[in-house]
C-alpha positions as CSV (number, residue, x, y, z in Angstrom):
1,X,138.1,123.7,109.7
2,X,137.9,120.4,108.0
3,X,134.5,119.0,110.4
4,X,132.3,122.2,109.3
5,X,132.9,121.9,105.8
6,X,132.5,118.5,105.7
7,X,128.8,119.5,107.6
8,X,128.2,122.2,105.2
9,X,128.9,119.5,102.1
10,X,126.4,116.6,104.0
11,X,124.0,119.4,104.2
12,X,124.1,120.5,100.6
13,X,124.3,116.9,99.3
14,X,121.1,116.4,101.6
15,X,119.3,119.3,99.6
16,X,120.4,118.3,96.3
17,X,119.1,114.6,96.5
18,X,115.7,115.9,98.5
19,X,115.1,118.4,95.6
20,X,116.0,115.8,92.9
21,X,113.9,113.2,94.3
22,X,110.6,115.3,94.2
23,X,111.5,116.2,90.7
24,X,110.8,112.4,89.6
25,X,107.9,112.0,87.9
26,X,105.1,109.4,89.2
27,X,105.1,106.2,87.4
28,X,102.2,105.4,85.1
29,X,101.0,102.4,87.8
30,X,100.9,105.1,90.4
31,X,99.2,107.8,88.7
32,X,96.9,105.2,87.6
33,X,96.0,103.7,91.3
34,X,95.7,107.9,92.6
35,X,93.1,108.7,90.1
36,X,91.3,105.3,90.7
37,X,91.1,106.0,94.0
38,X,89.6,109.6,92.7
39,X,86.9,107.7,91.6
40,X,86.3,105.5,93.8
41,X,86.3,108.3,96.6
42,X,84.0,110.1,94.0
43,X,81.9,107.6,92.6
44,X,81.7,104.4,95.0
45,X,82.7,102.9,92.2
46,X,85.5,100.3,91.9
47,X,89.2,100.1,91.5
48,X,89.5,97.4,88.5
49,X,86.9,99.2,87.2
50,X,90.1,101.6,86.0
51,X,92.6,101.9,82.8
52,X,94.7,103.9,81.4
53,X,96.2,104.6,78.0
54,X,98.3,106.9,76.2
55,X,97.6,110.7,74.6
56,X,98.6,112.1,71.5
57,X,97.5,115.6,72.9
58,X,100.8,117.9,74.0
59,X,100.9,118.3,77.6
60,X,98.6,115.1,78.1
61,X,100.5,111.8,79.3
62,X,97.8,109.6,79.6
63,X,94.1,109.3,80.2
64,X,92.7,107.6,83.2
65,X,89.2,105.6,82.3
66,X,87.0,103.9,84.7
67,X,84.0,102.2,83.1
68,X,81.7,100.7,85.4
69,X,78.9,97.9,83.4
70,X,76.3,99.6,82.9
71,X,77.1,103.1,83.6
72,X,78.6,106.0,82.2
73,X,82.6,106.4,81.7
74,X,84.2,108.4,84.0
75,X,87.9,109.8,82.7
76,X,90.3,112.3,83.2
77,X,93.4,113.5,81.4
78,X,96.9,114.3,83.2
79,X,100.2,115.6,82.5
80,X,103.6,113.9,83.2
81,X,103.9,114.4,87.3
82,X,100.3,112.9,87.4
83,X,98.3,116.3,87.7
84,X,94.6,116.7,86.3
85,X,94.7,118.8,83.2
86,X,91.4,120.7,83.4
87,X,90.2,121.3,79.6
88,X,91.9,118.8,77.9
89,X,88.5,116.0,77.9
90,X,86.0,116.9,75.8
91,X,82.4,118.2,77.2
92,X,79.8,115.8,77.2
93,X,77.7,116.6,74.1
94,X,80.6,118.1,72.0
């Protein structure tokens, strides 16, 4: 009685730390590195050619800036687990 409830226990602890672990958001260093390596995947550009800094806009962590010399600035805006937030950059021209 006492080895498959221990089992059962070891297999819900198991769940509980696998499901709280991909609830931890990505740290600003590594949503910074995956969307430079957006744009260098996009653009050919290059990595230090990336920075990020910090939104006032609800929903908006930060926003992700590459700036190559001599070019135009390429930048998106993302939310706390490091996903692209479509609308939240103004159109070029607005």
């Amino acid at each position: 009685m006492i080895l498959p409830l221990a089992g059962l226990l070891l297999a819900a602890g198991a769940l509980g730390l696998w499901l709280g672990l991909r609830a931890v958001p990505p740290t600003e260093t590594e949503i910074i590195e995956a969307q430079a390596a957006r744009y260098v995947a996009e653009t050919g550009g290059n990595l230090l050619d990336c920075f990020a800094v910090p939104s006032g806009v609800a929903g908006v962590r930060m926003v992700v800036i590459c700036e190559p010399d001599g070019a135009e600035a390429w930048a998106v805006a993302v939310d706390d687990m490091g996903r692209v937030v479509e609308g939240a950059m103004p159109e070029d021209g607005a």
